[in-house]
N, C-alpha and C positions, 0 to 999 in steps of 0.2 A: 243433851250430851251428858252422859254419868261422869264419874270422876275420875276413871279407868283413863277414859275414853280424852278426857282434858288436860288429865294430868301428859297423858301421853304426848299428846299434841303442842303442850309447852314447855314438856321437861328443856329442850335445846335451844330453846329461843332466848335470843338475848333479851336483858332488861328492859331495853328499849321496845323493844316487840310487844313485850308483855303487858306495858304500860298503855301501847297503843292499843292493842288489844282490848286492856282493861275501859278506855276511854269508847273504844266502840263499844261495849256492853252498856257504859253507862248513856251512852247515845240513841241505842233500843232499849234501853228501860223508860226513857222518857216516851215513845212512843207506845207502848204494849199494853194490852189487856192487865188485868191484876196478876190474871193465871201466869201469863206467859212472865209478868213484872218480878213474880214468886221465883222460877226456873230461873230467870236469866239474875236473877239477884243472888241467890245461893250459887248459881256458877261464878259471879265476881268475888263473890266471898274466899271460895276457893282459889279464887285467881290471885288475888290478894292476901294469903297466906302463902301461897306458892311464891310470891314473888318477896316477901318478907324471907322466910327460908333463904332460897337465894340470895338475896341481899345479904344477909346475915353471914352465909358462907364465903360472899366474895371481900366483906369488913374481916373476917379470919383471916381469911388468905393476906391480905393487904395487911395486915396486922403484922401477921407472922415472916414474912417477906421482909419486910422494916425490921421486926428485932433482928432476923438474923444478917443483913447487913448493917445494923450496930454493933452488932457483936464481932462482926467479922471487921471491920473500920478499926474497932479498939483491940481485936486480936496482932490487928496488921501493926496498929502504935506499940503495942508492947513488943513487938518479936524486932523492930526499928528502935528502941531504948535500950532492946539489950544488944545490939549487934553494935552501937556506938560506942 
């Protein structure tokens, strides 16, 4: 599988998929020749950047989510201080 070809197949998958995913790989690496040990090991490597990435975007997102309903909690307290 190239990288085209993998990235494509897990750009949508959720975390959990990908995890699984990652876990079967490391379940036929235990089994495999060295050759095929080689292949299927650089594809977890990318599986596992891939999924770092994403993780990392969904820590933003989650991030970003929270400050802006703290901002918006202490918008809401001041605009209730000045209206008393």
């Amino acid at each position: 599988m190239n990288e085209k070809n993998l990235l494509a197949d897990i750009e949508n998958k959720s975390l959990e998929e990908l995890k699984n995913l990652a876990n079967k790989i490391i379940d036929n690496l235990e089994k495999k020749s060295l050759e095929d040990f080689v292949q299927n090991y650089q594809e977890l490597i990318k599986l596992n950047n891939f999924i770092e990435k994403k993780f990392q975007q969904k820590t933003k997102l989650i991030s970003k989510n929270t400050k802006d309903k703290i901002d918006q909690i202490i918008s809401n307290g001041k605009k209730t201080k000045k209206t008393i």
